[in-house]
Each structure stands twice: as structure tokens, then as C-alpha cells.
MARROTOR-762608 format. One record per atom (N, C-alpha, C, O, CB): x, z, y; residue number from 1; atom name. Coordinates in pm, 1 decimal. Last residue first. Glycine has a CB too. Example, Ala and Ser with C-alpha at 12.3 -4.5 7.8 and 13.67 -1.06 7.14 Angstrom:
! residues 2
       px       pz       py num atomo
   1285.0    708.0   -225.0   2     N
   1367.0    714.0   -106.0   2    CA
   1290.0    787.0      3.0   2     C
   1340.9    803.9    113.8   2     O
   1408.4    572.5    -59.8   2    CB
   1319.0    780.0   -569.0   1     N
   1230.0    780.0   -450.0   1    CA
   1320.0    780.0   -330.0   1     C
   1423.6    846.5   -331.9   1     O
   1130.8    904.6   -447.3   1    CB
//
This chain:
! residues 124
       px       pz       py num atomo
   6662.7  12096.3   9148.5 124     N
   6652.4  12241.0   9182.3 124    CA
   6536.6  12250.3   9335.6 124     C
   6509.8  12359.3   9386.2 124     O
   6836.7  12304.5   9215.6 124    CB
   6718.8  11847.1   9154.2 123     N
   6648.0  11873.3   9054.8 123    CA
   6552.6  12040.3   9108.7 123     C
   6434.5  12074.9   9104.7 123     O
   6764.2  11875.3   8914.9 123    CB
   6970.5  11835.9   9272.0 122     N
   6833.7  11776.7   9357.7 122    CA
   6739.2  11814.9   9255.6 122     C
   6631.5  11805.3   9314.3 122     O
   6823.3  11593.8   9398.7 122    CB
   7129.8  12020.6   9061.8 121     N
   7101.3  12066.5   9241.4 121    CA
   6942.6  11982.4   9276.9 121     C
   6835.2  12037.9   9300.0 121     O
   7268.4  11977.8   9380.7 121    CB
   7137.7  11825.0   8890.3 120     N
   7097.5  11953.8   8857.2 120    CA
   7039.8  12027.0   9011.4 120     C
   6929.1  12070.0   9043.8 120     O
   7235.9  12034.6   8781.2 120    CB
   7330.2  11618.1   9019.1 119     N
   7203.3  11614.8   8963.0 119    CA
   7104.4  11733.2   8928.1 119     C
   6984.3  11714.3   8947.1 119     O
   7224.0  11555.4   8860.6 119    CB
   7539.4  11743.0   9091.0 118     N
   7454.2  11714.3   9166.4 118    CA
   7317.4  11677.2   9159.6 118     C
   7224.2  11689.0   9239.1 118     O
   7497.2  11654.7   9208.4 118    CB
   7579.1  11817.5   8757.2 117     N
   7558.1  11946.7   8909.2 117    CA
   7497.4  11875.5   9011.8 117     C
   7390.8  11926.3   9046.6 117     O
   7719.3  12017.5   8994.5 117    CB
   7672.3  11568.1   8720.0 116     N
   7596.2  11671.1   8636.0 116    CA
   7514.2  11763.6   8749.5 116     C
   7402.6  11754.8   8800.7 116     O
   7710.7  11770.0   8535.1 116    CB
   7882.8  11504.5   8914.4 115     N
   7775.9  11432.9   8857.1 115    CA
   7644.4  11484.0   8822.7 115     C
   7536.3  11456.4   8874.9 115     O
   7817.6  11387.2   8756.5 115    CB
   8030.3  11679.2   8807.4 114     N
   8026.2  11664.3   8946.4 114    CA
   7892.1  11616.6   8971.8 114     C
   7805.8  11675.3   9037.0 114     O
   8132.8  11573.8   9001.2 114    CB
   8097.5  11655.4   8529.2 113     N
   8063.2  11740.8   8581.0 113    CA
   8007.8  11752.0   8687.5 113     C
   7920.6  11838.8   8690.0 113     O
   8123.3  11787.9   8578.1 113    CB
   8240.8  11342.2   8644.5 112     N
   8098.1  11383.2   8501.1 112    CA
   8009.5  11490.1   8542.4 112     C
   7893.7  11472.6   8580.3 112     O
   8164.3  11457.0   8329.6 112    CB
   8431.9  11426.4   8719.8 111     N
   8340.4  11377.9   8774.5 111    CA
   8225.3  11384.5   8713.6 111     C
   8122.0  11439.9   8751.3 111     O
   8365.8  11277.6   8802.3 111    CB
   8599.7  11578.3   8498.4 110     N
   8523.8  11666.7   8636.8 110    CA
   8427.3  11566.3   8719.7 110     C
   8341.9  11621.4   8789.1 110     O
   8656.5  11729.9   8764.7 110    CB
   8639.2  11370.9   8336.3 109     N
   8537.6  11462.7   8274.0 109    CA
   8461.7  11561.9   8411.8 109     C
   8346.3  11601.0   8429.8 109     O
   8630.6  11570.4   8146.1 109    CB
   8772.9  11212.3   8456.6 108     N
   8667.7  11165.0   8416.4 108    CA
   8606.0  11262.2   8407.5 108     C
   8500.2  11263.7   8470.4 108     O
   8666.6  11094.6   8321.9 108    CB
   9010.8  11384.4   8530.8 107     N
   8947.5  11340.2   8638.6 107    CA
   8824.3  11309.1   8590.5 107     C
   8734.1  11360.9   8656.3 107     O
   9010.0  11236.8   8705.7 107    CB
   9077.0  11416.7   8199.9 106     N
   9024.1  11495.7   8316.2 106    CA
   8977.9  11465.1   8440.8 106     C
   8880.5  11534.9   8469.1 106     O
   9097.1  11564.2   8345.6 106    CB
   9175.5  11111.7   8222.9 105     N
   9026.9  11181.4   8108.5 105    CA
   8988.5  11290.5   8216.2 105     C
   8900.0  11275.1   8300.4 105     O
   9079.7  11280.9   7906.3 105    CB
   9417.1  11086.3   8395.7 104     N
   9320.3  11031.2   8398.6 104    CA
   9141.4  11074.2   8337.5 104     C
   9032.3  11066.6   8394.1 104     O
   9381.0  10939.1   8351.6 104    CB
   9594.9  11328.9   8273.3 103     N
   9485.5  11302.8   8409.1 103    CA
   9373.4  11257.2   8414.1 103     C
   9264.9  11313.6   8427.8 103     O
   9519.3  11227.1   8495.5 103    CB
   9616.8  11161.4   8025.6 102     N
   9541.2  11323.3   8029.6 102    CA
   9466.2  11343.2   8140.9 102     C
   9345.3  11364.7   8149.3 102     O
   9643.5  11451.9   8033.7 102    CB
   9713.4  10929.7   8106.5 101     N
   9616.9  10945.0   8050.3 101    CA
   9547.3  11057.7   8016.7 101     C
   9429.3  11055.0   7981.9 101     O
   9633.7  10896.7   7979.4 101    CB
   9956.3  11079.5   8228.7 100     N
   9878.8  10997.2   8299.5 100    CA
   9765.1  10960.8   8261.9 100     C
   9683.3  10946.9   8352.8 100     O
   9929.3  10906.3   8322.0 100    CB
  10065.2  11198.4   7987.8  99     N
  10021.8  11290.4   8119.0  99    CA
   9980.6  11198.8   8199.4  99     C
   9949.6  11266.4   8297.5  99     O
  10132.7  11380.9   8195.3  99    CB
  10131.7  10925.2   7884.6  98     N
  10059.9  11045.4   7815.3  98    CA
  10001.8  11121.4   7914.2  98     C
   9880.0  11110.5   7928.3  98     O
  10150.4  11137.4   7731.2  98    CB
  10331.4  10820.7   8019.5  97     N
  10219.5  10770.8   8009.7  97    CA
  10092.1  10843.1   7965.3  97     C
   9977.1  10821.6   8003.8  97     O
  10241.8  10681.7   7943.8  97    CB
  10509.6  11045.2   8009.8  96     N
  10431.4  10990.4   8135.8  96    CA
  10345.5  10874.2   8130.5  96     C
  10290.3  10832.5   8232.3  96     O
  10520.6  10956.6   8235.8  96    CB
  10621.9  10967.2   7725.2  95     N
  10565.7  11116.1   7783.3  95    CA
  10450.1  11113.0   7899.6  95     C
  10336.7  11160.1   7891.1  95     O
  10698.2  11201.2   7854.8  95    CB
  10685.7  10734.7   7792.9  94     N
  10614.4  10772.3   7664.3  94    CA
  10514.5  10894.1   7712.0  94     C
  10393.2  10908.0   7727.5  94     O
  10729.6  10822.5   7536.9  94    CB
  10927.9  10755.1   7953.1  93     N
  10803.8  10680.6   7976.5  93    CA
  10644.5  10725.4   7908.3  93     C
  10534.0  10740.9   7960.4  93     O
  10842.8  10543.1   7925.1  93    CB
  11052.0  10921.9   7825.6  92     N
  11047.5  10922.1   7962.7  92    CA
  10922.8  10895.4   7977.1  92     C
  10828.8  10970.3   8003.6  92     O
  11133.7  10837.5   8033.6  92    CB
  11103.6  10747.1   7618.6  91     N
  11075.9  10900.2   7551.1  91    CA
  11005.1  10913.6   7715.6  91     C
  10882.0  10914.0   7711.7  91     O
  11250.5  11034.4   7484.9  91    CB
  11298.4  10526.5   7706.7  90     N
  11148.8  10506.4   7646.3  90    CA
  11041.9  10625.6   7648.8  90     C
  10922.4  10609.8   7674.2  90     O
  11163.3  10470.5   7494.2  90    CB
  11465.5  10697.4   7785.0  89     N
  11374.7  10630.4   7932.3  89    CA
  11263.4  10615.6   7841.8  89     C
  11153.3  10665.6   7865.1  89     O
  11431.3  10456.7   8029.3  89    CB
  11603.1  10812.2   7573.9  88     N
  11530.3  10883.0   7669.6  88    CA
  11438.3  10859.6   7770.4  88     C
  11361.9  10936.5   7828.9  88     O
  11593.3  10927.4   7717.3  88    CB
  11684.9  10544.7   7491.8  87     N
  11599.9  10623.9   7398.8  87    CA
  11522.9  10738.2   7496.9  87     C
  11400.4  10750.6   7495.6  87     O
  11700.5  10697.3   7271.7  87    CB
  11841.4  10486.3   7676.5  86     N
  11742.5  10371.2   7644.5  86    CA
  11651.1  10453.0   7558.2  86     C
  11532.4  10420.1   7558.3  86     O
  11809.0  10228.9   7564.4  86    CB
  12081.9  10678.7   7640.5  85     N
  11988.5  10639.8   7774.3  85    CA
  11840.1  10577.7   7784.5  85     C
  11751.2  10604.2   7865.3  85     O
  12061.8  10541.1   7845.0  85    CB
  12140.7  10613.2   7383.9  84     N
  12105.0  10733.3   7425.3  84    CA
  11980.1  10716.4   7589.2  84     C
  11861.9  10735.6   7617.7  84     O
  12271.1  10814.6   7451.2  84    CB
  12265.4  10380.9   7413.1  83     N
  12152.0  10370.1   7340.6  83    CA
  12067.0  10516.0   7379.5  83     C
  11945.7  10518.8   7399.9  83     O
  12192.8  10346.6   7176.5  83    CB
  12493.0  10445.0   7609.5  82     N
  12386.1  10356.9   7677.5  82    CA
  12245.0  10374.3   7570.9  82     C
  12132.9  10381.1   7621.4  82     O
  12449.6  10175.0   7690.3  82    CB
  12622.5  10638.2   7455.8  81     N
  12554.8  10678.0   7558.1  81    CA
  12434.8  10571.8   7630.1  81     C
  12328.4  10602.3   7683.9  81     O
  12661.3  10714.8   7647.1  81    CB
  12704.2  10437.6   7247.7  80     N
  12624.4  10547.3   7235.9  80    CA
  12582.3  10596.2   7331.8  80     C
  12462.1  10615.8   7313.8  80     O
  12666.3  10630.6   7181.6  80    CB
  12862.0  10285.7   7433.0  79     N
  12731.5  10197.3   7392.5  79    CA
  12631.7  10330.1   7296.2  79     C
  12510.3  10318.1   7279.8  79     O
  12792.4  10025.5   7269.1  79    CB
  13058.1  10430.3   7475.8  78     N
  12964.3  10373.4   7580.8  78    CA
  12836.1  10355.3   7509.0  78     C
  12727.8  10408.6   7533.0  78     O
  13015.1  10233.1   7646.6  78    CB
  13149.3  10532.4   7248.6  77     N
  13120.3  10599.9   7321.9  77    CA
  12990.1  10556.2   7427.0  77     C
  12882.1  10609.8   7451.6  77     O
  13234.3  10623.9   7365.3  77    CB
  13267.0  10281.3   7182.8  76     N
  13150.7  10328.1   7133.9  76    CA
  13109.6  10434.5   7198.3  76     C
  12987.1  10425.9   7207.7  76     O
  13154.9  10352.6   7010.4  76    CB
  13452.0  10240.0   7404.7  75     N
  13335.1  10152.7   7424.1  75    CA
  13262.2  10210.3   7325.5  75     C
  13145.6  10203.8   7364.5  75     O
  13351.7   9996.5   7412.1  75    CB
  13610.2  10491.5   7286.3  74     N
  13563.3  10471.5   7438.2  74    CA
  13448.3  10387.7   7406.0  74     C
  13343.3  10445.9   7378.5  74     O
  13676.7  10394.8   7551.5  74    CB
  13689.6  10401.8   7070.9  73     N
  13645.8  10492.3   7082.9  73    CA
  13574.6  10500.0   7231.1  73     C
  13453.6  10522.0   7236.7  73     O
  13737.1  10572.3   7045.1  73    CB
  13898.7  10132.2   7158.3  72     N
  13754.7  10154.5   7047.4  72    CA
  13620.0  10249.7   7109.1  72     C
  13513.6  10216.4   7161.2  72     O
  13815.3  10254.7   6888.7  72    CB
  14060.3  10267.1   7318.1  71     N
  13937.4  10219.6   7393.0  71    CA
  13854.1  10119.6   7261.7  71     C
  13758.4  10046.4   7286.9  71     O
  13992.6  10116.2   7555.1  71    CB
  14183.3  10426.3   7119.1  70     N
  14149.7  10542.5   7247.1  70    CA
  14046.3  10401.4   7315.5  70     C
  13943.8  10443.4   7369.2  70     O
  14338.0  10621.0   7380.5  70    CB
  14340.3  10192.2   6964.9  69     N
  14210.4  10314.4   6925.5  69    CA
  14142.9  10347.7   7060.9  69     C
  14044.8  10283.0   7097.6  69     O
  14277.1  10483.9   6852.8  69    CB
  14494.4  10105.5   7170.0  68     N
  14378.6  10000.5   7161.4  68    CA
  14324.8  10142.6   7056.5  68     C
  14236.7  10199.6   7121.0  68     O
  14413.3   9795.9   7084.3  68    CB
  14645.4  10287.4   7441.7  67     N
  14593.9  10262.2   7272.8  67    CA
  14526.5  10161.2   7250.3  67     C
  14487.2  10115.6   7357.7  67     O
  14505.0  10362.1   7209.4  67    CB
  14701.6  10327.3   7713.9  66     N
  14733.2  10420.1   7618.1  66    CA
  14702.6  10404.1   7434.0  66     C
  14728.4  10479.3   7339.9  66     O
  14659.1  10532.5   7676.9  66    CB
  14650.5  10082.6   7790.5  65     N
  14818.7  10105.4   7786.8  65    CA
  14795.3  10261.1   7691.1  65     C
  14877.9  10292.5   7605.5  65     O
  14917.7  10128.5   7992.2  65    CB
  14347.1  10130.5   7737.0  64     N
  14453.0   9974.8   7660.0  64    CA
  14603.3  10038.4   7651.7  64     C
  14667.7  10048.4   7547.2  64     O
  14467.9   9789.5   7796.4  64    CB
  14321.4  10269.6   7961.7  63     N
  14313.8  10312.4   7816.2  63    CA
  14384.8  10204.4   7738.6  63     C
  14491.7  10226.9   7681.9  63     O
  14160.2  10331.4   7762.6  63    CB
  14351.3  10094.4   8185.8  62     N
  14410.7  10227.1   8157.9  62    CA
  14413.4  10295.0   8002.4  62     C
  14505.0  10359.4   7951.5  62     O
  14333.9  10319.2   8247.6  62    CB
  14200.7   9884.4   8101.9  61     N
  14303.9   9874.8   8090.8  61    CA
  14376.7  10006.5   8150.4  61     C
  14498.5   9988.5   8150.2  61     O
  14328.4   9757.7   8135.4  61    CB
  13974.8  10041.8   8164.2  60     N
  13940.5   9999.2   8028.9  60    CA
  14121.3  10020.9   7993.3  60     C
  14174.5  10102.9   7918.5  60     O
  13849.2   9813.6   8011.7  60    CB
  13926.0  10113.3   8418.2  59     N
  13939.9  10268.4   8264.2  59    CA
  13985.1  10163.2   8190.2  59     C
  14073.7  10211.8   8119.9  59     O
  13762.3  10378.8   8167.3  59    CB
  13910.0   9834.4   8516.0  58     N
  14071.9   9941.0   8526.2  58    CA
  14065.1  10061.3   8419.1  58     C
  14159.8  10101.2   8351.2  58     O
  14093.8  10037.2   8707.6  58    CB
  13657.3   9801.0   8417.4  57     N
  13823.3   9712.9   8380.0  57    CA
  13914.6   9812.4   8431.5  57     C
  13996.6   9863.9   8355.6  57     O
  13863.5   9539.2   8474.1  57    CB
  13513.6   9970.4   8582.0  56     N
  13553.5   9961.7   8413.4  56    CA
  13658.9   9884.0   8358.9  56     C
  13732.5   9912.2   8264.4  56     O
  13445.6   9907.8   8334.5  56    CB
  13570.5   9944.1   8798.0  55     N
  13576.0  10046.8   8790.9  55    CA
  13583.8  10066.2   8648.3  55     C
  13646.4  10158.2   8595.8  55     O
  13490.5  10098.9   8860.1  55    CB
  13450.7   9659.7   8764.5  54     N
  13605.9   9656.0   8781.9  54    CA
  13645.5   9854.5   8793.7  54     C
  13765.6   9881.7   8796.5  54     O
  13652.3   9540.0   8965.8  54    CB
  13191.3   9734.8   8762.9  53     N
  13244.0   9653.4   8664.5  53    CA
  13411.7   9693.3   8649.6  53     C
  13472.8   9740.5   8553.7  53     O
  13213.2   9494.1   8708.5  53    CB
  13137.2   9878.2   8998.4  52     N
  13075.2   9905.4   8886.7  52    CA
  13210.2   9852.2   8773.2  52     C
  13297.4   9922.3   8721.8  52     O
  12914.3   9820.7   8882.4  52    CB
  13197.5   9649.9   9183.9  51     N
  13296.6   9741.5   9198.5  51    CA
  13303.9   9851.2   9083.9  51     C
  13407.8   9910.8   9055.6  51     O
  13278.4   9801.0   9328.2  51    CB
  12981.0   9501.4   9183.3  50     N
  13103.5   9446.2   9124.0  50    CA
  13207.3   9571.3   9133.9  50     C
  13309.9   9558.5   9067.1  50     O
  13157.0   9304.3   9207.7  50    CB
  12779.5   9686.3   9200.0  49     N
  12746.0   9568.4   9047.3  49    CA
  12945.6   9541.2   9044.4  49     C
  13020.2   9555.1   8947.5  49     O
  12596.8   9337.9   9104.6  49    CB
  12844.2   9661.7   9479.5  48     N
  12827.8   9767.4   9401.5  48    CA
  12819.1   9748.0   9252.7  48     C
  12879.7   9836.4   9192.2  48     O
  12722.7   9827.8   9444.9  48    CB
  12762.3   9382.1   9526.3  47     N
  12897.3   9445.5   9543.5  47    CA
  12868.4   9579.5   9447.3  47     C
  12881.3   9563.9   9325.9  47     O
  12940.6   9481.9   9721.4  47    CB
  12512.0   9307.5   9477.9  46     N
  12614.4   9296.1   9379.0  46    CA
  12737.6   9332.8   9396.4  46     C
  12822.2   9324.5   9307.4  46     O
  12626.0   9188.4   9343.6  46    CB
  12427.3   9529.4   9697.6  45     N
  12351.3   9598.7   9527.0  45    CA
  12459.4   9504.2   9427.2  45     C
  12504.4   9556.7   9325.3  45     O
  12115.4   9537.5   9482.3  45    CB
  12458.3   9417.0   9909.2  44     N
  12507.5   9501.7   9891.2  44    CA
  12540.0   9556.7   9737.6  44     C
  12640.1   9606.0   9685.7  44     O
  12447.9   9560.8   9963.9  44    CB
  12347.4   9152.2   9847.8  43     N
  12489.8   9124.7   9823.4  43    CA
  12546.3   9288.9   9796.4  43     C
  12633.1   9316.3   9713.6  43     O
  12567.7   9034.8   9969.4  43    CB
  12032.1   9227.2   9856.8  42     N
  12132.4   9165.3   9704.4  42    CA
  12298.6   9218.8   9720.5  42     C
  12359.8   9293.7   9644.4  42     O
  12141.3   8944.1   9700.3  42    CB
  12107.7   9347.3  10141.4  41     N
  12062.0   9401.6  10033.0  41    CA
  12100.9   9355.7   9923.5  41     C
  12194.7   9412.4   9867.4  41     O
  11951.3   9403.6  10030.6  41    CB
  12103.5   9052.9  10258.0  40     N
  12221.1   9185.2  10249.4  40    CA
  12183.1   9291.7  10136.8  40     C
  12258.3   9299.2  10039.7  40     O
  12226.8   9281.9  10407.6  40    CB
  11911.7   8993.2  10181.1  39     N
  11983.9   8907.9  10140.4  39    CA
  12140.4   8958.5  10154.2  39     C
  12245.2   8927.3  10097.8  39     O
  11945.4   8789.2  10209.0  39    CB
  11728.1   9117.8  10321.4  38     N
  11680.4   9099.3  10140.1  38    CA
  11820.1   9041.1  10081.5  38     C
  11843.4   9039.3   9960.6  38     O
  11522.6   8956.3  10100.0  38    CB
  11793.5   9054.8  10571.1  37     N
  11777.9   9192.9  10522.3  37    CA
  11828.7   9175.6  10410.9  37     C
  11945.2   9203.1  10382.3  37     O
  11647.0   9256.2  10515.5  37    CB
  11729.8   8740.7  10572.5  36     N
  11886.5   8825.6  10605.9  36    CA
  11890.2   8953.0  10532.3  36     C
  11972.3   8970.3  10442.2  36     O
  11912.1   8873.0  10779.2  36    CB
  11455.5   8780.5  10544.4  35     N
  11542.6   8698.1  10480.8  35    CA
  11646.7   8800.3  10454.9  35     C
  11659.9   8892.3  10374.3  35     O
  11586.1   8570.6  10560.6  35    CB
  11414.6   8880.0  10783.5  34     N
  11343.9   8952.8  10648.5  34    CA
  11435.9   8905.2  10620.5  34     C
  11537.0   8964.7  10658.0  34     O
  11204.6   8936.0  10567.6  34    CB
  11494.4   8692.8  10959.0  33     N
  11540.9   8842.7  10976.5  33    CA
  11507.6   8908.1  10861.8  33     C
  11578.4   9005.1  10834.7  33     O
  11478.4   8920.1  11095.2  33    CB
  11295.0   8515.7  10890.5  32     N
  11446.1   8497.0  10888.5  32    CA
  11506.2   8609.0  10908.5  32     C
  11610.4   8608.7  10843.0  32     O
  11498.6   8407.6  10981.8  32    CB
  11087.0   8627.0  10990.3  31     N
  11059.4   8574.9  10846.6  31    CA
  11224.6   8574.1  10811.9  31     C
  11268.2   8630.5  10711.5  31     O
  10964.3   8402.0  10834.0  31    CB
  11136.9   8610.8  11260.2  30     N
  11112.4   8784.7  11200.1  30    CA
  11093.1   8719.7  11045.2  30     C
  11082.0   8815.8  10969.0  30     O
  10929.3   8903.2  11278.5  30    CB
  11141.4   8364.3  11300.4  29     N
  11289.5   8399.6  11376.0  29    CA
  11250.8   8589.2  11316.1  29     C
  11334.1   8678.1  11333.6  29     O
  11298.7   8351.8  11623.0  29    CB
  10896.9   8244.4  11283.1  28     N
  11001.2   8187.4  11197.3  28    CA
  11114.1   8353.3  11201.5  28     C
  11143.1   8424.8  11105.6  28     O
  11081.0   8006.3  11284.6  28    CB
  10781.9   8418.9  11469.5  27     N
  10747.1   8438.1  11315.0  27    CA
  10802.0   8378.6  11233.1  27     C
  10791.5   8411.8  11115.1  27     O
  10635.0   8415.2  11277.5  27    CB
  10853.9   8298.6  11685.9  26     N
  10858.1   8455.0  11684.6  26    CA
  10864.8   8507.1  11503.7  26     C
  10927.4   8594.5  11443.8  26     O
  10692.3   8520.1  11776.7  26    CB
  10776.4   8028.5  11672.8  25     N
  10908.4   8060.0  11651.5  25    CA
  10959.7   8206.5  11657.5  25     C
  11077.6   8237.2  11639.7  25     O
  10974.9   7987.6  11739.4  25    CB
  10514.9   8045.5  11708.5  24     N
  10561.0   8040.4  11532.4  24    CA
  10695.1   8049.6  11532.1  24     C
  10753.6   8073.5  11426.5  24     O
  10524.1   7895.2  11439.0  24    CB
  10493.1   8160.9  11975.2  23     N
  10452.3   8245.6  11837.9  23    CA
  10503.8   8188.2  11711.7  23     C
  10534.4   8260.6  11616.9  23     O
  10293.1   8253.4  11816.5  23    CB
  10582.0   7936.1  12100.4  22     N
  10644.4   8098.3  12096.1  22    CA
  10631.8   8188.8  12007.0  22     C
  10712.1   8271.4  11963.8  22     O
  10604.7   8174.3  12186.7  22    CB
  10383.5   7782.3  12001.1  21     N
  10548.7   7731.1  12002.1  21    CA
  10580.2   7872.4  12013.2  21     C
  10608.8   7925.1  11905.7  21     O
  10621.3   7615.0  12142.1  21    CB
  10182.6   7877.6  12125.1  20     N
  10147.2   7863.8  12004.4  20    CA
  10330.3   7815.3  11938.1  20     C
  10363.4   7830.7  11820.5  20     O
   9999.3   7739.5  11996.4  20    CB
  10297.0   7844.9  12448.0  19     N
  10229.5   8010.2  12394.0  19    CA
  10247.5   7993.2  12179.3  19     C
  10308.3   8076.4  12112.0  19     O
   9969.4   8023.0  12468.7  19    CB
  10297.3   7602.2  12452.3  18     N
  10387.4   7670.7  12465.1  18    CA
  10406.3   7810.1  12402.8  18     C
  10494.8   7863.1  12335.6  18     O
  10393.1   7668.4  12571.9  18    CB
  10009.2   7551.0  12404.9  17     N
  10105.9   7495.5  12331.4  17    CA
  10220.9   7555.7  12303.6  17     C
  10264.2   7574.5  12189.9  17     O
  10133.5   7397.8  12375.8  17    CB
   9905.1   7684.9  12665.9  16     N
   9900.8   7718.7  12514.4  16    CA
   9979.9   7648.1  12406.4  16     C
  10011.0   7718.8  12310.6  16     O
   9772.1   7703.7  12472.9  16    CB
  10028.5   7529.0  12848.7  15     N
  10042.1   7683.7  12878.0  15    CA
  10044.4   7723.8  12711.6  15     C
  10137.4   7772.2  12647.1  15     O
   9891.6   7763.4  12985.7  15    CB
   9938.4   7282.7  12802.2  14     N
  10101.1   7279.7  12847.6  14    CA
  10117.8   7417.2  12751.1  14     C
  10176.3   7431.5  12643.8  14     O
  10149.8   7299.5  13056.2  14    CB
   9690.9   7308.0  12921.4  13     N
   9674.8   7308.3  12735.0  13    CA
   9838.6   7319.2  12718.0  13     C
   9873.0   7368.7  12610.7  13     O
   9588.9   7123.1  12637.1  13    CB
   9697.9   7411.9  13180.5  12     N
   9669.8   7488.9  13113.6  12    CA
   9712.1   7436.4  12929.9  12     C
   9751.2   7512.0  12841.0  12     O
   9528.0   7514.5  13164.5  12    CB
   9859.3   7144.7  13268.5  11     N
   9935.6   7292.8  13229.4  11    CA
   9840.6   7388.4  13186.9  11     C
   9903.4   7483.0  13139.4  11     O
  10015.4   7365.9  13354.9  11    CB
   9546.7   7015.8  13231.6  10     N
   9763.6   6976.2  13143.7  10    CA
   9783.6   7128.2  13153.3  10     C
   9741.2   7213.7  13075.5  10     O
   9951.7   6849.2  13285.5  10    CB
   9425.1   7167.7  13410.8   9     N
   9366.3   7190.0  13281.9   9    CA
   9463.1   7116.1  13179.7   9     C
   9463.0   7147.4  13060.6   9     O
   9211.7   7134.7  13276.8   9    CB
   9550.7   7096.2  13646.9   8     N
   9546.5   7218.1  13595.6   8    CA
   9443.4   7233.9  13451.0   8     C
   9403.1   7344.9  13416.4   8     O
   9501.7   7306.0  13717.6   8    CB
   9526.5   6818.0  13627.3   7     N
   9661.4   6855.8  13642.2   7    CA
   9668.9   7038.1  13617.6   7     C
   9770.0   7097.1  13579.4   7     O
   9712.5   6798.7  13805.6   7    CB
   9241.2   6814.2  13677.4   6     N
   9278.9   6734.3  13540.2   6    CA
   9441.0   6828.3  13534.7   6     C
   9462.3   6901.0  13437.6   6     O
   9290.4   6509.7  13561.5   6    CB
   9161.7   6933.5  13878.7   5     N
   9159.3   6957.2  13776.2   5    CA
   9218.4   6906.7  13669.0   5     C
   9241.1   6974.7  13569.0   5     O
   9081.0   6961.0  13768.4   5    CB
   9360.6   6751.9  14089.6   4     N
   9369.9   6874.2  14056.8   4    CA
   9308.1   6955.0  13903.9   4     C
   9382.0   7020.3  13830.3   4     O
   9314.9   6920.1  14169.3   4    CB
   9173.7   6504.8  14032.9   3     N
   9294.9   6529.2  14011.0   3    CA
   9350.8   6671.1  13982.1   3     C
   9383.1   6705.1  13868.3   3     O
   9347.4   6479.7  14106.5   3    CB
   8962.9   6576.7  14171.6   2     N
   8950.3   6522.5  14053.9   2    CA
   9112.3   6531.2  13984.9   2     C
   9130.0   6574.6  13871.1   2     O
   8883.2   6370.8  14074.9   2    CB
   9054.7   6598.3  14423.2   1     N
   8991.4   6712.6  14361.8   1    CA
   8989.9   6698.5  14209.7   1     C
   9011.9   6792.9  14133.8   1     O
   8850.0   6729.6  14415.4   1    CB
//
């Protein structure tokens, strides 16, 4: 009798062990699947990064056979459009920080109000 328990209270702690083994290898084996994701993802985003690039080496050396001027002009081109870009995101930003701080005050001021009135009400 004595036995029996002992031999069912093994496979019971057997049972959970097993159970606590299933679970961290459930949570290794979905941590590793994140992984993978994040890790296709990069490669996708540097493929694209690389096809980016070499989409510019070929204009580039397409323009090369037509001139070394014609890809002067080109890369300033670029780098005017890139400063251009950088000037508008700042401007972007600038702006939307602004209308975020406008919000923001107005929200303040209607609570205030809100405030005001409820106070005014229990008063009433």
C-alpha cells in the first residue's frame, strides 16, 4: 500500500516535470520562431537595401557610358533631393509637434472647463 503511494506520487512529480519540460520547450521553440520572423524580416528589408543600391549602380553606370557630366549632375541632383527630403521631414516634424502641443493645451483647457462646471453644478 505503502508502495503504491510512493510509486504514484513519482509519476505524479514524473507528470509535472514533464508538464514544466513541455512548457519551457513550448516557449523556447515560440521565442525561436520570433527569432526567425525578425530575422527574415532584416534579411528581407537588406535585400531590398541591396537591390536599392545596385538599382543605383546600374543608373549610375548607365549614365557613366553616357558622360561622366550627365552623372555629376545626377548625384547632385541626388543629394539635392536627399537635402530636400531632410528639410521637409524636419518641417514635418516641426509642424506636428506644434499641432500636438495645441492639442495637448486644448485638452487642458476643456478639462479645466470640465472641472469648472462640475464644480459649479455641486455648488448649484
Amino acid at each position: 500500500m505503502n508502495n503504491n503511494k510512493e510509486l504514484e506520487k513519482l509519476k505524479a512529480q514524473k507528470q509535472e516535470k514533464l508538464q514544466l519540460i513541455t512548457q519551457e520547450k513550448e516557449s523556447l521553440i515560440s521565442q525561436l520562431k520570433s527569432q526567425i520572423d525578425y530575422l527574415k524580416s532584416d534579411l528581407m528589408a537588406y535585400k531590398d537595401d541591396e537591390q536599392e543600391e545596385q538599382n543605383y549602380l546600374n543608373e549610375i553606370e548607365t549614365l557613366e557610358a553616357l558622360g561622366g557630366e550627365t552623372v555629376d549632375k545626377h548625384m547632385q541632383e541626388i543629394r539635392k533631393l536627399r537635402r530636400n527630403q531632410a528639410k521637409i521631414a524636419y518641417k514635418l516634424d516641426s509642424v506636428a509637434s506644434a499641432k500636438l502641443e495645441d492639442i495637448q493645451k486644448s485638452a487642458f483647457k476643456m478639462a479645466q472647463k470640465q472641472v469648472a462646471y462640475e464644480e459649479q453644478e455641486k455648488r448649484s
